[in-house]
N, C-alpha and C positions, 0 to 999 in steps of 0.2 A: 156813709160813716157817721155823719152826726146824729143822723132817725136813730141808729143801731147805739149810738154810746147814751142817747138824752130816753131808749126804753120808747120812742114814738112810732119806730116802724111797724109797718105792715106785719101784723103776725107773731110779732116777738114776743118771746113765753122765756124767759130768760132775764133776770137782774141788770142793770144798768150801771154806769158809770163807776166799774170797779168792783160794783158789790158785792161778798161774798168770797173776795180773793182775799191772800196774805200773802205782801209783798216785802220780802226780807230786802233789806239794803245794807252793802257792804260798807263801808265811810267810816267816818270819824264820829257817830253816834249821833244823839238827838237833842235839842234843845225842848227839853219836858214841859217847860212853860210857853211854848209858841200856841197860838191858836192854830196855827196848822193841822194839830196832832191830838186835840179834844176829843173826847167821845159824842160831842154834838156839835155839828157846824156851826157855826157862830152863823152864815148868812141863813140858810135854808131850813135850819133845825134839822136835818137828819141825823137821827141818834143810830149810833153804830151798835152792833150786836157782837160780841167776841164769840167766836167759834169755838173757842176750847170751853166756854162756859164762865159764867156770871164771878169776878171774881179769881178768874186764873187765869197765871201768867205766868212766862218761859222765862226762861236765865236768872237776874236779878234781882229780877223784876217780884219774885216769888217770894212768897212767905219767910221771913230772914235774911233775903236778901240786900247788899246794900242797895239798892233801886225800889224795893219794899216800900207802894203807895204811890211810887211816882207813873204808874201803868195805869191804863185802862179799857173803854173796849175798843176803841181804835187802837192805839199803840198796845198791842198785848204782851211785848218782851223785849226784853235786850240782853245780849250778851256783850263781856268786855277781854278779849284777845291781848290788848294793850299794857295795862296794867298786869293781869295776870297770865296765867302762860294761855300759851308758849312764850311770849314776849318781853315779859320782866319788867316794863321799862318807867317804870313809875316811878321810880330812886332815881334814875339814869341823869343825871348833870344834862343840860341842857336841851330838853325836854318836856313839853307842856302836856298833860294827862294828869286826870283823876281818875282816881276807882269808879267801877262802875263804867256804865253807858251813858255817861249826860254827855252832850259835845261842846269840846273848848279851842273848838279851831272855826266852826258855822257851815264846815263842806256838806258834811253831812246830814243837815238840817236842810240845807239847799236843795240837797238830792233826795231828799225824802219828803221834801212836799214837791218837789217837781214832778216827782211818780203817783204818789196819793194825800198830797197835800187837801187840807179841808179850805174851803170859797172864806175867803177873805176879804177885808179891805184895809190897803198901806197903803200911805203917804209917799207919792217917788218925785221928789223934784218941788213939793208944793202943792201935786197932786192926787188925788185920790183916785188910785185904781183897783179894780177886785182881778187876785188873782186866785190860782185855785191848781192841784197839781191833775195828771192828765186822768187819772182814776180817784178820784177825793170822796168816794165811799169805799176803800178797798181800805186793811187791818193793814197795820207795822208789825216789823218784828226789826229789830236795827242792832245791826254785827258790827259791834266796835274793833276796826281791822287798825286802824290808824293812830301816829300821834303827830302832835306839830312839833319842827324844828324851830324852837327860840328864835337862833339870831336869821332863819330867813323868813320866819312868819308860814312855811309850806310843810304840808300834809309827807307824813313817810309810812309806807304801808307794807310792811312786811309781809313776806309771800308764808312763813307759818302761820302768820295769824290768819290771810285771808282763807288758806285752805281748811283751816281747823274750822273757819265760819264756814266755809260752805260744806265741809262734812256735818257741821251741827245744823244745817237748815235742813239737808237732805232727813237725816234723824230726826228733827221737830217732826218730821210728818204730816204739816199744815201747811208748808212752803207749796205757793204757785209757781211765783215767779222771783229769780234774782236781779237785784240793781246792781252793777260795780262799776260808778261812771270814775274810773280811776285810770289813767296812765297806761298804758300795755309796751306793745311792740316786742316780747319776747317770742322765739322760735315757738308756738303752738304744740309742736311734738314733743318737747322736753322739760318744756314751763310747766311746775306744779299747779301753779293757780289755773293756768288755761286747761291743765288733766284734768283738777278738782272740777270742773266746767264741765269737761266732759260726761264724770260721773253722776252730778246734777243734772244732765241732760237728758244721759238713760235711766236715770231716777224718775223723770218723767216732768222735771222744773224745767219753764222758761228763762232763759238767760239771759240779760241784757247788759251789755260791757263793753 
């Protein structure tokens, strides 16, 4: 497995460590100014190439959008579920969300360089470690599903919002694969979001959840 993800094995005619996917993640959105999420690695200098093309981006992230500028060709889109619908909940008394897809709770930023986070180096403890998420040349696209509850500091994810995001990735038509490292445990047969799963699945997206 590592010949086959570092591109050195015997044979291999195929892209490496991600490259070439677009991996949508369902969460609480992105922190725009992380180096994680650059169009060039801060360690290695690989410069990312956007797949929709030089300059275009999904949801917000678009032309008039409020996220207009904050994209690039790693992170190529984001949509916001939260604030606007289905969800509403941007007024909502106790309640932390802004418009758009920036993230103001950090799950989401966690979970999106966990999966294609770009090689790093942070300070943990006084030390200096490089980390890097498990495909760190693979494209974002980040589905604001989430907001945070105030008085516990924890993430609430509504199941309209998540399903509207996973019928908008299956429709982007660039979706590889899905992230939804979020909470489950509902019956499979009757849960919306584990259906929406389903229909992403026969759509031909990998699902991880």
């Amino acid at each position: 497995a590592p010949a086959i993800w570092n591109g050195s094995a015997a044979g291999a005619s195929f892209p490496a460590q991600g490259e070439g996917m677009v991996i949508g993640v369902l969460d609480t959105g992105i922190n725009f100014g992380s180096p994680s999420f650059t169009a060039v690695d801060p360690i290695d200098g690989y410069t990312h190439v956007n797949p929709l093309g030089a300059g275009v981006f999904l949801g917000s992230c678009a032309v008039g959008g409020v996220d207009a500028g904050r994209c690039n060709a790693k992170l190529i889109g984001g949509y916001d579920y939260v604030c606007g619908a289905p969800t509403n909940a941007c007024t909502t008394a106790g309640l932390r969300e802004e418009e758009g897809f920036g993230d103001t709770n950090s799950h989401g930023s966690h979970t999106a360089s966990t999966v294609a986070g770009n090689r790093r180096d942070v300070l943990v403890a006084g030390v200096t470690r490089r980390i890097q998420g498990v495909a760190p040349r693979a494209n974002i696209i980040a589905y604001d599903v989430c907001y945070t509850v105030v008085s516990t500091g924890g993430g609430s994810c509504p199941n309209t919002a998540s399903v509207a995001a996973v019928n908008q990735a299956v429709a982007d038509g660039v979706v590889d694969a899905l992230n939804f490292s979020i909470g489950g445990g509902e019956a499979p047969w009757t849960d919306a979001v584990s259906l929406a799963f389903l229909s992403a699945t026969n759509a031909g997206l990998y699902v991880a959840t």
